[in-house]
N, C-alpha and C positions, 0 to 999 in steps of 0.2 A: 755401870759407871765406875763402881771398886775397882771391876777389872782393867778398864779403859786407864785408868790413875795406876794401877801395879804394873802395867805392861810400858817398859820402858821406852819404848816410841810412842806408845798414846800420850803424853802428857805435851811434847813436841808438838805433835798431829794436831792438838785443841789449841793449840796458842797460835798453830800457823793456819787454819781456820779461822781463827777468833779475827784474825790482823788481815786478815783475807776480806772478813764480810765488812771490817771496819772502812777498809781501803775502798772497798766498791760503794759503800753508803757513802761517805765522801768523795769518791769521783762523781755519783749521779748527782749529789746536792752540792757540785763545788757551781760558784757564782759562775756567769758569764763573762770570760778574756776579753777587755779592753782591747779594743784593735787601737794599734799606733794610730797617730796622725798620719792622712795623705800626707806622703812629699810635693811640696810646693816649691817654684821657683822662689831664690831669695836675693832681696831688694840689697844692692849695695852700689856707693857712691862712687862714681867714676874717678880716678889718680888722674888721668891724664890722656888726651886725645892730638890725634894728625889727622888734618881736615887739608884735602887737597881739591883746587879747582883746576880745570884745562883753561890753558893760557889764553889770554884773549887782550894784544895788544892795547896801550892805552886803557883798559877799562878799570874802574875802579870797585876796587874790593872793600864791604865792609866784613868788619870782625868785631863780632859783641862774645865778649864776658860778663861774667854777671855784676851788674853796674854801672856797665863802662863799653861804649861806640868807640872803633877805631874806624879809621877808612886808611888804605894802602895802593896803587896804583901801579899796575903790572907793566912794566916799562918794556917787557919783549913778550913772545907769546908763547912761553914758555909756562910748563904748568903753575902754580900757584900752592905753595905747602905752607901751613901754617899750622904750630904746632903748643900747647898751652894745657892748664887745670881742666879739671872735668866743669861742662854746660859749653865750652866753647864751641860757635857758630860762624859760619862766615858762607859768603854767597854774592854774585852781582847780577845787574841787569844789565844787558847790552839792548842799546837800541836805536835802529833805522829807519826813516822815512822813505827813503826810495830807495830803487836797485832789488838786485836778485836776493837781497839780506835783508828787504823790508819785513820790520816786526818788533816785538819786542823778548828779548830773549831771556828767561832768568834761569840761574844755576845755584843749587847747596853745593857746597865742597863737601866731598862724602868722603867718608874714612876706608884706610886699605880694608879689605874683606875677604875672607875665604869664598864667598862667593855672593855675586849680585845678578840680578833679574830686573829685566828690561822689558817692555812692550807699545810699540807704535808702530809707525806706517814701512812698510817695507821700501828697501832698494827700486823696485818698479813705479814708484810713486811719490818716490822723495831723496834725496840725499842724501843718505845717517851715514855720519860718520863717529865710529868707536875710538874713545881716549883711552887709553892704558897707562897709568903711571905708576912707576914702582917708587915710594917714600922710601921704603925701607933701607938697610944696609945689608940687606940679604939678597939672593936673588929669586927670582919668582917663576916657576914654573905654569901657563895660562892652558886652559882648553876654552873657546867660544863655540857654541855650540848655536846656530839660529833654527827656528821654529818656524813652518809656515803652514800656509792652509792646507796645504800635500801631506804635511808631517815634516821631521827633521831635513834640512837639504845642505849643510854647510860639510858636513862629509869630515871627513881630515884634513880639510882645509886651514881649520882654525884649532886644529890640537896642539898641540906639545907649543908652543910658543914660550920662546926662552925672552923675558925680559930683565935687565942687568939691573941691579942697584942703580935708583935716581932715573933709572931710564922713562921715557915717557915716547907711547907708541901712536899712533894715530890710522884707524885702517878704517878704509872705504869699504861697510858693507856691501859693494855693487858684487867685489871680488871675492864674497862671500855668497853670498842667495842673489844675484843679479834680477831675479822673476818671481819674488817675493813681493803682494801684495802687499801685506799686512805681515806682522812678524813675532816674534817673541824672542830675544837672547836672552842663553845665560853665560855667564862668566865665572868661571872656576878654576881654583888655581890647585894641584897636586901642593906643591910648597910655595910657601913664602906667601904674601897679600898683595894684595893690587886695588888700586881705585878705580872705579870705573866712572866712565859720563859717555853720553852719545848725542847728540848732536843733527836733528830734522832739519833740513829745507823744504818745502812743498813744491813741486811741481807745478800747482796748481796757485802759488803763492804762500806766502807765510813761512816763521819759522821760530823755534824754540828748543831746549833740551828736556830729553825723556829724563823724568824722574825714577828713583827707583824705586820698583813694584817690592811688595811684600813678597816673600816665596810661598808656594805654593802649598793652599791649605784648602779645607773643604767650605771653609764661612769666610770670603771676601768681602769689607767694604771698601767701594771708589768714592773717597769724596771729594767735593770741591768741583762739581760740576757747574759754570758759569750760565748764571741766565742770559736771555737776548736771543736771537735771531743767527741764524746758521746752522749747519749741521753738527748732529752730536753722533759719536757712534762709539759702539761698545766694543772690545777686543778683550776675547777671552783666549787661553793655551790652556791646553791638557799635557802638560810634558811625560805624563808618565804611559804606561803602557795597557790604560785601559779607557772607553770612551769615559765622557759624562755629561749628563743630563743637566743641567743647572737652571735652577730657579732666579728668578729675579725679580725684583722689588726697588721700586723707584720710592726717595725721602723726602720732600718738596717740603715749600713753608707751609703747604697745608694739608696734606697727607701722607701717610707711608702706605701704598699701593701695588696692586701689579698691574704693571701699561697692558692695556687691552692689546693683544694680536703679537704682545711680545712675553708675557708670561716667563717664557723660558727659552734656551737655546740650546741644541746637540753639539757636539766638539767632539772632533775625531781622536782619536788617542794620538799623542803628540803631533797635535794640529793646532789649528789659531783658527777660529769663527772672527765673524762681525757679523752687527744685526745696529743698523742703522733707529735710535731712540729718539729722534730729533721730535716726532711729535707725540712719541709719550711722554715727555716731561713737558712739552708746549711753552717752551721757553722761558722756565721756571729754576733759579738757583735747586739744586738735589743735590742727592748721592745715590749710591746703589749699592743694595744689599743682595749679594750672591751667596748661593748654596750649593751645594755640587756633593754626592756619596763621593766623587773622585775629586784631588789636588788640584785644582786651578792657581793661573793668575792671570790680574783682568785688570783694565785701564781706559780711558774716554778721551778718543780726540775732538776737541772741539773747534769748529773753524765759525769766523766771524764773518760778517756781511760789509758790505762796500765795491769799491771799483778794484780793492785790491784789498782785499782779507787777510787778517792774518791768524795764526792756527795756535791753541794751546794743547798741553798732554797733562792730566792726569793717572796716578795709579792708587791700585789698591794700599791701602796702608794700614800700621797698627793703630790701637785707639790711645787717646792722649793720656793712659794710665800714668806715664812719665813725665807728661809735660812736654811742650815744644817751643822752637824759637827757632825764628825767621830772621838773618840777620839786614838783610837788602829790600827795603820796600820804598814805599814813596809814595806822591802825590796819587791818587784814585786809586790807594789800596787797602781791600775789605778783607773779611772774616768770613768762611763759610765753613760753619757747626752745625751737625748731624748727631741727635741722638736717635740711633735707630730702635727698635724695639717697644716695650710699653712702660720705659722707666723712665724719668726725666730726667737731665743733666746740665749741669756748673759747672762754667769754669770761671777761672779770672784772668783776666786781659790786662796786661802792662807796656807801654810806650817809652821806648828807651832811646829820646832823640841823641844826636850825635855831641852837641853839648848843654851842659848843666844837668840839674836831676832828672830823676825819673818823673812820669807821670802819676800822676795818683791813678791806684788801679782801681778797675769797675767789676764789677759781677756781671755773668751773661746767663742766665737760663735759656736750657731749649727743652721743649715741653716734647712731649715724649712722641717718637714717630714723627717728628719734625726737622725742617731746616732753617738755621737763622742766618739771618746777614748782616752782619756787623758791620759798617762803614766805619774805617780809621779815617779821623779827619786832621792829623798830622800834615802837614805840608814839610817838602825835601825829605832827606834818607832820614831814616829810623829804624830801630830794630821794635819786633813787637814779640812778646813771650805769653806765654798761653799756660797757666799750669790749672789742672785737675782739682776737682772740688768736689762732686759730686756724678753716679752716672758714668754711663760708658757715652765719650765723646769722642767723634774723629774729624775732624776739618781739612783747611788748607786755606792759601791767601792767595789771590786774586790781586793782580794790578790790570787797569782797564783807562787804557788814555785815546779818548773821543776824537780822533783825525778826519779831516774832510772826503779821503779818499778809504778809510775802512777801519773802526778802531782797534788801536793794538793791544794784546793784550797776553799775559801771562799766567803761568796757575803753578804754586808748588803746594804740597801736599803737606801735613804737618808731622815732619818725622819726630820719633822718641827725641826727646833732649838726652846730650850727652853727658846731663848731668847724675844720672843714676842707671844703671841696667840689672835685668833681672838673669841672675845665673841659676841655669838648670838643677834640680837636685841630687845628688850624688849617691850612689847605694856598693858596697863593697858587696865583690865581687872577685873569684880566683879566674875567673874567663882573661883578665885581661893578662896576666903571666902564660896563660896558656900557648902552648903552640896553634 
């Protein structure tokens, strides 16, 4: 040790030693690193929205803000913009008792979008015609692309489409997939946004506007599947480039099940199934809960019984985390809330007729794996608002008017209110300076 302490590097040696063994006894006993929080989407309150409908002469438009029913009346048939604070709503009904238009038709005015997804009855089976309107003052660059049971069939028919500021387009998918059964569009714009709506007649009778589908994810719910008598049928797409297998599960008022002999359905990679459910739900209000390892999106045409039936469309959609509001409803229109899974779910329901106050709102439970139907028993137009309570809930509203010759009838789905949206979370990052 003398010598180790007289030899001029030993003394160095035993201290960078000593700091050596120090250092490793606290690396092996230092605590366990707090991992950050997941990043989460985060919740903030919408500035301001453009809600556009496709023109539909004479027909009347409501527009609810929060508090307050306006109605406005579309004097040409030119598209419909409306533009206000974040929750703003607006939508109408059109409706016919006879002619090749018997039905009852209802529309949300949807916001321009970088991209929307459609799904009903093809060109070979119905008459859809696609609205395009550009709100903006910019111009818009569009690609339509349609889906059918072959796979993709619209080709470059419907790419690069140049639409001008204010412009509003209207195209006959016939000139698109003319031999398309059943279908799936998407709508996507390189620049600029665009609003989309599309527009059914049946063949067969009936007629309504496709709502728009949720995009393509591997856990779909469709709700707002109408009870009663007629054909119900399922329409799934696989747009991307690999099959999928999809499970399914029907929500009724009295169980959440799989229909005997339909359990499940194949879809070809960018393909559209159908699988006819009419008597797996046995003409029961539902929804359906879809699962797929691959991206689906899926929606329910319902057709109604009489001498002259008329048809409604459902799609998949998000669940009411947001809140939602219907601005155009009426006399025989209901509530249909789905809480799927084994948790139960609240909401609260408000009536906001066109003058004087509000309604006192109610609470709705739906007991878990279950479907409720709420009958609005408001008479004339009204807006009704739906906000979150408890529970993952997903609905849609229902109007159903009793005719001697087939009753008509509508269904929109319960989109996010645009009163708040969740923005994705953000992570720094040099990729995006990158070449």
């Amino acid at each position: 040790m003398r010598g180790l302490v007289e030899n001029r590097f030993g003394l160095p040696a035993l201290v960078i030693v000593s700091l050596a063994a120090m250092y490793g006894i606290a690396y092996v006993t230092r605590p366990a690193p707090i991992p950050p929080p997941p990043a989460t989407p985060r919740k903030v309150a919408v500035e301001s929205v453009t809600a556009v409908c496709p023109g539909t002469k004479d027909e009347q438009v409501n527009v609810y803000l929060t508090g307050k029913l306006n109605a406005d009346t579309m004097k040409d048939g030119k598209p419909y913009v409306t533009n206000g604070p974040g929750g703003l709503e607006a939508g109408y009904l059109a409706r016919a008792t006879k002619g090749a238009d018997r039905g009852l038709a209802g529309v949300r005015c949807t916001e321009p979008a970088a991209e929307t997804w459609l799904i009903g009855p093809g060109p070979a089976n119905a008459a859809v015609s696609l609205h395009l309107t550009n709100a903006d003052k910019a111009p818009a660059l569009v690609d339509v692309q349609v889906y059918a049971a072959e796979g993709p069939i619209s080709g470059d028919a419907g790419t690069g489409l140049d639409i001008a500021p204010g412009e509003h387009r209207e195209i006959d998918l016939r000139t698109l997939a003319p031999s398309a059964d059943v279908m799936a569009v998407s709508v996507t714009t390189a620049f600029g946004r665009v609003a989309v709506a599309a527009r059914a007649t049946m063949e067969t009778g009936g007629v309504d506007w496709l709502p728009s589908a949720a995009p393509p994810s591997t856990r779909v719910v469709v709700p707002a599947i109408p009870g009663g008598g007629g054909l119900r049928r399922l329409l799934v797409a696989t747009p991307g480039e690999t099959d999928a297998a999809v499970q399914i599960k029907a929500v009724s008022e009295e169980a959440e099940y799989a229909m005997k002999g339909r359990e499940s359905l194949d879809v070809p990679a960018g393909g559209v199934a159908a699988l006819d459910i009419t008597t797996g739900i046995t003409g029961s209000p539902a929804a359906l809960v879809l699962t797929s390892p691959t991206p689906i999106i899926a929606g329910v045409v319902s057709t109604g019984t009489g001498t002259s039936p008329d048809v409604t469309f459902t799609a998949g959609t998000p669940s009411l985390e947001l809140g939602s509001a219907v601005a155009r409803n009426t006399t025989g229109s209901h509530l249909l809330l789905t809480a799927p899974g084994t948790r139960p779910g609240k909401v609260r329901v408000q009536v906001m007729p066109p003058k004087g106050p509000a309604e006192t709102p109610f609470d709705v439970e739906i007991p878990a794996g279950r479907t409720r139907n709420v009958k609005l028993k408001t008479k004339g137009d009204f807006a009704v608002v739906v906000t979150p309570v408890t529970g993952e809930v997903y609905g849609g509203r229902v109007v159903e008017e009793p005719q001697k010759s087939g009753t008509l009838l509508t269904t929109q789905p319960l989109s996010p209110a645009r009163t708040w949206t969740l923005l994705p979370p953000l992570t720094d990052t040099p990729t995006v300076v990158l070449p």
